[in-house]
C-alpha positions in Angstrom: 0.0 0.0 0.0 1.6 3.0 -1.2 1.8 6.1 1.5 -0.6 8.5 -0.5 -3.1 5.6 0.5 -2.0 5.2 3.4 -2.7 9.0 4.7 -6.0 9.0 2.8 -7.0 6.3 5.2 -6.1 8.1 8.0 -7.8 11.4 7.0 -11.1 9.2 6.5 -11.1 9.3 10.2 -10.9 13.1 10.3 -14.3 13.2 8.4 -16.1 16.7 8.8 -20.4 17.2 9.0 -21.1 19.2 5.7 -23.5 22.5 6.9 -27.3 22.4 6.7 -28.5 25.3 4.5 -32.2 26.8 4.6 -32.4 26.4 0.6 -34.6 23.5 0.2 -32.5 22.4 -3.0 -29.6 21.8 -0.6 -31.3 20.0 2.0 -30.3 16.6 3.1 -32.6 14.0 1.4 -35.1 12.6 4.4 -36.9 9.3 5.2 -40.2 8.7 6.4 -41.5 6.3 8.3 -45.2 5.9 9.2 -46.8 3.3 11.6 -50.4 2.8 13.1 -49.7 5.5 15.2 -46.6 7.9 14.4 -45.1 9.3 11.5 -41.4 9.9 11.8 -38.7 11.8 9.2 -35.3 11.2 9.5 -32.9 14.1 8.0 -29.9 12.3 6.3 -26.4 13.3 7.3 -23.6 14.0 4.6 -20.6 13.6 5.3 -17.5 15.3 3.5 -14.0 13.6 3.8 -10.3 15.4 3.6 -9.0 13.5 1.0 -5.9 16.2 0.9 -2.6 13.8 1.0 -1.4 14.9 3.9 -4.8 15.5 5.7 -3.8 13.2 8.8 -0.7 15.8 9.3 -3.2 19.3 9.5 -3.2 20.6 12.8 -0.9 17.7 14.3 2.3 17.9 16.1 5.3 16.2 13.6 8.4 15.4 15.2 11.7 17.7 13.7 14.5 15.2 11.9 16.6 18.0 11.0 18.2 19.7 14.2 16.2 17.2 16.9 14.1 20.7 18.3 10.6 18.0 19.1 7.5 18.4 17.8 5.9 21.2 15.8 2.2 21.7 15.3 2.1 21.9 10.9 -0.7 23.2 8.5 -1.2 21.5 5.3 -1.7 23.5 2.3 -4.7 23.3 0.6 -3.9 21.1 -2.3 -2.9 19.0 0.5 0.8 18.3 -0.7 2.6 20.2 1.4 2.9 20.9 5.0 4.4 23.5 7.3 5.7 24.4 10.6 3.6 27.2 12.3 6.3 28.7 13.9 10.4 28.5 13.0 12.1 25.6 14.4 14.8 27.3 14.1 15.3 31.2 15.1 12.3 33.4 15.6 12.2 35.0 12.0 8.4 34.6 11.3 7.5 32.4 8.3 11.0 31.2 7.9 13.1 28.3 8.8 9.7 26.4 8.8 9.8 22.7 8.9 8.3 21.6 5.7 6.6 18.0 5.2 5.5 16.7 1.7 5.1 13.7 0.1 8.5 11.7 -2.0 8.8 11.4 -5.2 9.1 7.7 -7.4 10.2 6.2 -3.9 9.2 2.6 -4.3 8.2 1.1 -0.8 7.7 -2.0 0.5 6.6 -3.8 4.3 5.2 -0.5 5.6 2.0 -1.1 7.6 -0.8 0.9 7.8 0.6 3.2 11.1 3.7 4.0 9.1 4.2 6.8 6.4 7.1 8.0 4.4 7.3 11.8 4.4 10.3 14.1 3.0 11.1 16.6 5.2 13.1 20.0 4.8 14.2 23.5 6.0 11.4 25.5 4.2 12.3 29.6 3.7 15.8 29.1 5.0 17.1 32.8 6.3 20.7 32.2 5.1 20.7 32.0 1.6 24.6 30.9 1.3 23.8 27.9 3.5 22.4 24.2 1.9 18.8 23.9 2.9 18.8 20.2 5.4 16.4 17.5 3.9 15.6 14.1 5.0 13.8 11.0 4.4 11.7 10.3 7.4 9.7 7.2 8.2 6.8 8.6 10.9 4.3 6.9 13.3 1.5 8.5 14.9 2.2 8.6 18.4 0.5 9.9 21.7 2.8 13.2 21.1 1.9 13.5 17.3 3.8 12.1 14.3 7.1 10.6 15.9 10.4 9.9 13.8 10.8 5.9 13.4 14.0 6.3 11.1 15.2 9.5 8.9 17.7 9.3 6.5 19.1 12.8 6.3 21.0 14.3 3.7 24.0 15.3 6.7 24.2 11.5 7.9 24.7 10.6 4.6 27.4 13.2 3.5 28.8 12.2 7.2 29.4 8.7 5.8 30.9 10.0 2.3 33.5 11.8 4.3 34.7 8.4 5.5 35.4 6.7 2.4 38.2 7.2 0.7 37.6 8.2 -2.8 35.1 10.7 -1.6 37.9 12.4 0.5 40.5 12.4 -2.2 37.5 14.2 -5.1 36.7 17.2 -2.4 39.0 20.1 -4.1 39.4 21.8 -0.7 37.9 23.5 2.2 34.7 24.4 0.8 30.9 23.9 2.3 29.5 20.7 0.6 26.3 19.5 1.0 24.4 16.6 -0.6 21.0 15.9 -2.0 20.0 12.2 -1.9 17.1 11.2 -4.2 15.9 7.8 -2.6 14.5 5.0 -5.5 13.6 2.2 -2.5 12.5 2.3 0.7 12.1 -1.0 2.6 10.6 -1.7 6.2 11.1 -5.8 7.8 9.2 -4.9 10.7 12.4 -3.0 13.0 14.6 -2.0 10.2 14.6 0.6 7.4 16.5 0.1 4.1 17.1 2.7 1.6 18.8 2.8 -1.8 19.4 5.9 -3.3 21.7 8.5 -5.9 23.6 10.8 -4.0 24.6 13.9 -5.8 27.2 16.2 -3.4 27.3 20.1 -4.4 30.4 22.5 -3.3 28.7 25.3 -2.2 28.3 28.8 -3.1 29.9 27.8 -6.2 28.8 24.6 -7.1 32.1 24.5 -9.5 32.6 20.5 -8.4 30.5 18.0 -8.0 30.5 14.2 -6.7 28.0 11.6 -7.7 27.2 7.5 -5.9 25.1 5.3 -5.0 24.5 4.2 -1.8 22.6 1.6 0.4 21.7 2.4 4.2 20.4 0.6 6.9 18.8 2.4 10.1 16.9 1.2 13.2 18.0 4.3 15.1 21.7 4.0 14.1 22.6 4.8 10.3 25.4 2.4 8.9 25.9 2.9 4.6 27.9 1.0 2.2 28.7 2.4 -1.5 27.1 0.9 -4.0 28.5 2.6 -6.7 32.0 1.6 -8.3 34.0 4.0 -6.6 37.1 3.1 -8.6 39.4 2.2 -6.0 41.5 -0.9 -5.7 41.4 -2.5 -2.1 42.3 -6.4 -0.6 39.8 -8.8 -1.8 40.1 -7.4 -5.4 41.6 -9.2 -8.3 42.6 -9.2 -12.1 43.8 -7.0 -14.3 43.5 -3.8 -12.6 45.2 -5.0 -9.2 48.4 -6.9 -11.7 48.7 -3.6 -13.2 49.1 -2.2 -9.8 51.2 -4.9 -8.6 53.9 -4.0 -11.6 54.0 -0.3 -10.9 54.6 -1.3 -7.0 57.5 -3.3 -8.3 59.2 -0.9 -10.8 58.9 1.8 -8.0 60.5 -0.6 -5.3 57.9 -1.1 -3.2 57.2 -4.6 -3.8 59.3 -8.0 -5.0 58.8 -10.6 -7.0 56.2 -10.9 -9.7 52.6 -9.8 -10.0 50.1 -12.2 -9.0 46.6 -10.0 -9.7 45.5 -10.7 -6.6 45.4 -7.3 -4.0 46.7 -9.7 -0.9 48.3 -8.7 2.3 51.3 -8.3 0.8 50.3 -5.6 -1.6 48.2 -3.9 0.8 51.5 -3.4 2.6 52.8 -1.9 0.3 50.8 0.6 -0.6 50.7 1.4 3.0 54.0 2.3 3.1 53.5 4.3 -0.3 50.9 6.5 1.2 53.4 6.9 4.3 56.1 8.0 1.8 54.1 10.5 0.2 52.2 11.7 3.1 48.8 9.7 2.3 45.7 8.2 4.4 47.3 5.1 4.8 44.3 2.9 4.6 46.1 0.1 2.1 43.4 1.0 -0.7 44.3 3.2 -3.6 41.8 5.5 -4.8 42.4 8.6 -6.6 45.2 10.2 -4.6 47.1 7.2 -3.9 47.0 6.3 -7.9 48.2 9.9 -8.7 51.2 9.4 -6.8 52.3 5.8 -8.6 51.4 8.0 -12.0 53.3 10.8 -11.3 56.2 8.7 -9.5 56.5 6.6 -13.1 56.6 9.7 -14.8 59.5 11.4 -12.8 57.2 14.1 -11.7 57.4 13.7 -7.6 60.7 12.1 -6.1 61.5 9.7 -3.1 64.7 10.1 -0.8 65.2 7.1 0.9 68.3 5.1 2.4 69.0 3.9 -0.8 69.3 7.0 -2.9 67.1 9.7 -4.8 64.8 7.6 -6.8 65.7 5.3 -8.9 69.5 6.5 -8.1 71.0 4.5 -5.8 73.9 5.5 -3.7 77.4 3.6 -5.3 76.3 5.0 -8.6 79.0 6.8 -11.0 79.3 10.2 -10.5 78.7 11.4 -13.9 75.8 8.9 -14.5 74.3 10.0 -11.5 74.6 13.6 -11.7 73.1 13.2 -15.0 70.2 11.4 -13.7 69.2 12.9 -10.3 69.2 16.3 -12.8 67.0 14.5 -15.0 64.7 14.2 -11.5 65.2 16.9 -9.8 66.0 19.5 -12.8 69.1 21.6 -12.9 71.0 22.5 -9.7 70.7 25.7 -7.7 74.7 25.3 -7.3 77.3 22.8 -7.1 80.7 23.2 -5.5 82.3 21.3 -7.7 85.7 18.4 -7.0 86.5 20.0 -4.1 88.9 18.4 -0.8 86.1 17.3 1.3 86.4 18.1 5.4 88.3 14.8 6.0 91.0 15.9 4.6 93.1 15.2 0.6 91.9 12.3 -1.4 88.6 12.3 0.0 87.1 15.4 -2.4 83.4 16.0 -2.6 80.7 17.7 -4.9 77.8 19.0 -3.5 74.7 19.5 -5.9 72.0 22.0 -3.8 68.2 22.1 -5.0 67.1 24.7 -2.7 67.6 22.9 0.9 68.0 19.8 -0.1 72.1 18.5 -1.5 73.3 15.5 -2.7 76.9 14.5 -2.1 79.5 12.9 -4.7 82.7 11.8 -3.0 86.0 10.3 -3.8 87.4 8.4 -1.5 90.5 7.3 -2.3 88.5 5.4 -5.0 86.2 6.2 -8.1 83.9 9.8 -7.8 80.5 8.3 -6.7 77.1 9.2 -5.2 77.3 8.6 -2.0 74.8 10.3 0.1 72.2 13.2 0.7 71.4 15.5 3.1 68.7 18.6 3.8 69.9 21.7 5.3 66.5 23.4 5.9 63.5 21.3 5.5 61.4 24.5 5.1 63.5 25.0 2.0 62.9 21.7 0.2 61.4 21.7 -2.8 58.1 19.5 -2.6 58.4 17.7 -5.2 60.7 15.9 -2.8 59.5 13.4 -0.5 61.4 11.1 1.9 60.5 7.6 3.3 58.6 7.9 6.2 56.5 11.1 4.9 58.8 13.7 6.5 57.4 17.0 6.2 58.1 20.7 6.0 57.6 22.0 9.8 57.6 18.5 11.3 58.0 18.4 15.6 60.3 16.1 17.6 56.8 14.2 18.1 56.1 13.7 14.7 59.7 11.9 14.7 59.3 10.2 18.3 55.9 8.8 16.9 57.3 6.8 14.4 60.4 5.5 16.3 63.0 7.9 16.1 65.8 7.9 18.9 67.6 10.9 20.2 71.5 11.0 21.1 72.0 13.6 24.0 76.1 13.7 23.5 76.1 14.5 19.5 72.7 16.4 20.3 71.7 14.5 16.9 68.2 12.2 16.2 68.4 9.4 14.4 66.3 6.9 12.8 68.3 3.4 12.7 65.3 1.4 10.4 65.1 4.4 7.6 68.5 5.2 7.9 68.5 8.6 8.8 71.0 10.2 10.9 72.7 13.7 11.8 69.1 15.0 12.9 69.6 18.4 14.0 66.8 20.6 15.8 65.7 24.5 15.0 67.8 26.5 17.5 70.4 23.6 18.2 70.3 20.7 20.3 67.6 20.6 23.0 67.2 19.0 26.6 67.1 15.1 27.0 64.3 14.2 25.8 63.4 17.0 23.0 60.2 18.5 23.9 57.3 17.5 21.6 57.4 20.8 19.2 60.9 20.7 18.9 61.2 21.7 15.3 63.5 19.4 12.9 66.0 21.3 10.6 68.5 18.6 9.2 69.1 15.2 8.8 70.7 12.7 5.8 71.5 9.3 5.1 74.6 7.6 3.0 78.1 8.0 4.0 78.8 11.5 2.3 76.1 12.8 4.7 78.5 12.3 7.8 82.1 13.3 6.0 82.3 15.8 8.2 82.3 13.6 11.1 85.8 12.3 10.5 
C-alpha cells in the first residue's frame, strides 16, 4: 500500500459534518416512516471527507528530523501536498526556517503497515541563503505526542558517511561547504529496520564549481550504517585481475614490492601501498583511490621524487658520478649550485661535490677510489622543494613528536636524532640541540642518510 493511500486512510477518520443550508435544494434527502400511530422523518447526514494527501498531518504535532528541536504543530496547504511548521524551528524570524513536510517522489516502498508513512522533510524559507537547505527522508508513526520519527535518512548523515570513504575524500577540491542531496528510489521496512537505496549527488557550495555523484545503500533502526554501492574506482584487498596486476607492476618498478605480480590485491600488496601513502604523506588505509594512484602516476613519470636510504629515486647510492649527476638532474632538474671536485672536510683524497636544490644536497665523493654518489642531506626542511618526498613522509615543519611517533631515537652527546630502520641520521633541531628528551614541538632542521652525509664527522 503505497503512502498516498495510506494518509488518505487516516484522513477518512478526520471526516467533517457538511453544513445544513435553509435552501430547500440543498437540504439533506429525508426518510419517512409511518406506523399505526406515528409518523417519523429522518434528515440524512452528509458527510465530506479530507481526501488532501497529507490531511492526517493538519493541525498535528510532527516530530523535527533536521536539528532534533521535538515536535511542531504543521498546517497543510490546501492542495494538501505540502505541510508547514507554524512557527520556525529554528530562530524566531516569522515564516521562515519552517519545517516543511510533503510527500517523495518515485520512492518505491515496501513492508510499511498501515501506522507508518514515508514523508520528506526540509528546511522551508531558510534565512541564510549561502547555507544548503537540510532535507531528509523520514519514516513517521503516529504517536501519543503526534507524528514521531521511526528512522530518517538525512542528507547530513549521509554526506557524514561519504567523508569516510576514501575516494570521496580524495574528489573534495578543498575546504569548501558541501552539501548533498539524496534522491531515494527504494524504501524497505522488515518490521524494526529501514533500508534505503538511493543517488547521491554532493554540491560544493556557493559555487557549485565540483561535483561528486554515488550510489549508496543504508540501513537504520536508530543508528545509520551505509555502504557504496557505486563503483568508486578504487582498488582494495579482496580485489583481483587486471587492474590489481597492473598495480602490482608499478609497485615493483617503484620498489615497493618484489617478485612478480600475481593480480590478486593480498596482504602483501596492501603493505605496500601502506608504506606508499606513508612515503608520500597519504591516508594510509592500504586502498588506492584517486590520490594514492596519482602518486604511482606521477612517481612513473619522474614528476614527484622519493629520498630514501638507498638513494634519490631510482638513483642509488654507489652510482657513478657522472651517470648519477646526469640522472638525479634528470629528477630533480638543474641544480641551484654545485661546489664542484672540491677536498672534502676529512681531509686530501677524500674530495666531494655537493649538488644544492634549494635545501636539499646531494653528495659525490671520492674516497680514495672512483667519484660516486654517496649520500644526501637537507639543510632546511622548510626550503625543500616539494616535489621531494622522503621515506617515512617527512614533512616541512615536522615536531620532535612527529619523529618520536614513528620510532626515532635521540642522542643527548652529539645532540643528533636518528632513525636506525630508515637510515637517517645527523638530525639536527631549530635552534640547536635541545634538553634530554626533545620536547614535543621541537622543530626538525637537518638530517641525511649515505656515507657523504657524515664526511664531516671524520
Amino acid at each position: 500500500m503505497t503512502s498516498i493511500r495510506r494518509l488518505a486512510l487516516a484522513a477518512t477518520a478526520m471526516a467533517m459534518v457538511a453544513a445544513t443550508c435553509g435552501d430547500d435544494s440543498a437540504s439533506p434527502a429525508t426518510t419517512t416512516t409511518t406506523s399505526d400511530s406515528t409518523t417519523t422523518t429522518v434528515a440524512a447526514t452528509t458527510t465530506t471527507v479530507d481526501s488532501r494527501p497529507l490531511a492526517a498531518l493538519d493541525g498535528r504535532p510532527v516530530e523535527d528530523p533536521l536539528y532534533g528541536t521535538g515536535f511542531h504543530e504543521v498546517a497543510v496547504d490546501e492542495p494538501g501536498t505540502f505541510a508547514y511548521s507554524l512557527v520556525p524551528i529554528t530562530g524566531d524570524t516569522p515564516g521562515a526556517n519552517l519545517l516543511g513536510i510533503g510527500m517523495p517522489f518515485a520512492v518505491a516502498t515496501t513492508g510499511l503497515g498501515d501506522d507508518l508513512v514515508a514523508l520528506i522533510a526540509w528546511v522551508h524559507e531558510p534565512t541564510v541563503d549561502s547555507e544548503p537547505t537540510p532535507a531528509a527522508l523520514v519514516v513517521y508513526r503516529e504517536g501519543v505526542d503526534g507524528w514521531e520519527i521511526v528512522v530518517a535518512f538525512t542528507d547530513a548523515a549521509i554526506l557524514g558517511f561519504l567523508e569516510t570513504t576514501t575516494d570521496y575524500m580524495a574528489w573534495k577540491p578543498h575546504d569548501g561547504t558541501f552539501y548533498a542531496r539524496t534522491t531515494v528510489s527504494t524504501l524497505d521496512w522488515d518490521g524494526s529496520m529501514a533500508r534505503i537505496v538511493a543517488d547521491v549527488h554532493v554540491l560544493d557550495s556557493p559555487d557549485n564549481a565540483e561535483e561528486f555523484f554515488a550510489e549508496v545503500e543504508c540501513t537504520a533502526n536508530g543508528a545509520m550504517e551505509c555502504v557504496l554501492l557505486s563503483d568508486d574506482g578504487v582498488l582494495r584487498p579482496g580485489d583481483s585481475g587486471e587492474a590489481v596486476e597492473e598495480l602490482q607492476m608499478a609497485l615493483i618498478e617503484i620498489g615497493y614490492m618484489d617478485g612478480e605480480p600475481s593480480g590478486e590485491y593480498d596482504d602483501a600488496t596492501a603493505a605496500a601501498v601502506s608504506r606508499l601513502q606513508r612515503d608520500f604523506r597519504l591516508a594510509r588505509d592500504g586502498r588506492v583511490g584517486p590520490n594514492t594512484q596519482a602518486a604511482i602516476d606521477d612517481i612513473l613519470a619522474g614528476e614527484i621524487v622519493l629520498a630514501d636510504e638507498e638513494g634519490i629515486g631510482s638513483v642509488d647510492f654507489g652510482t657513478g658520478a657522472n651517470a648519477a649527476i646526469s640522472a638525479i638532474e634528470g629528477l630533480l632538474g638543474s641544480a641551484d649550485s654545485a661546489t664542484g671536485w672540491v677536498t672534502g672536510p676529512c681531509g686530501p683524497g677524500w674530495d666531494w661535490n655537493i649538488l644544492t636544490w634549494g635545501g636539499f644536497t646531494a653528495i659525490f665523493t671520492e674516497r680514495d677510489g672512483p667519484r660516486t654518489f654517496d649520500g644526501w642531506r637537507v639543510e632546511e626542511l622548510a626550503d625543500v622543494p616539494n616535489f621531494i618526498f622522503f621515506a617515512g613522509g617527512i614533512a616541512q615543519n615536522w615536531r620532535w613528536s612527529n619523529f618520536d611517533s614513528m620510532g626515532a631515537e635521540y642522542d643527548p652527546f652529539y645532540g643528533f636524532w636518528y632513525h636506525g630502520t630508515l637510515g637517517y641520521g645527523i638530525g639536527e633541531f631549530v635552534g640547536g640541540a635541545p634538553d634530554d628528551p626533545p620536547p614535543a614541538n621541537a622543530q626538525i632542521l637537518t638530517f641525511g642518510t649515505g656515507t657523504g652525509a657524515v664526511l664531516w664527522d671524520c
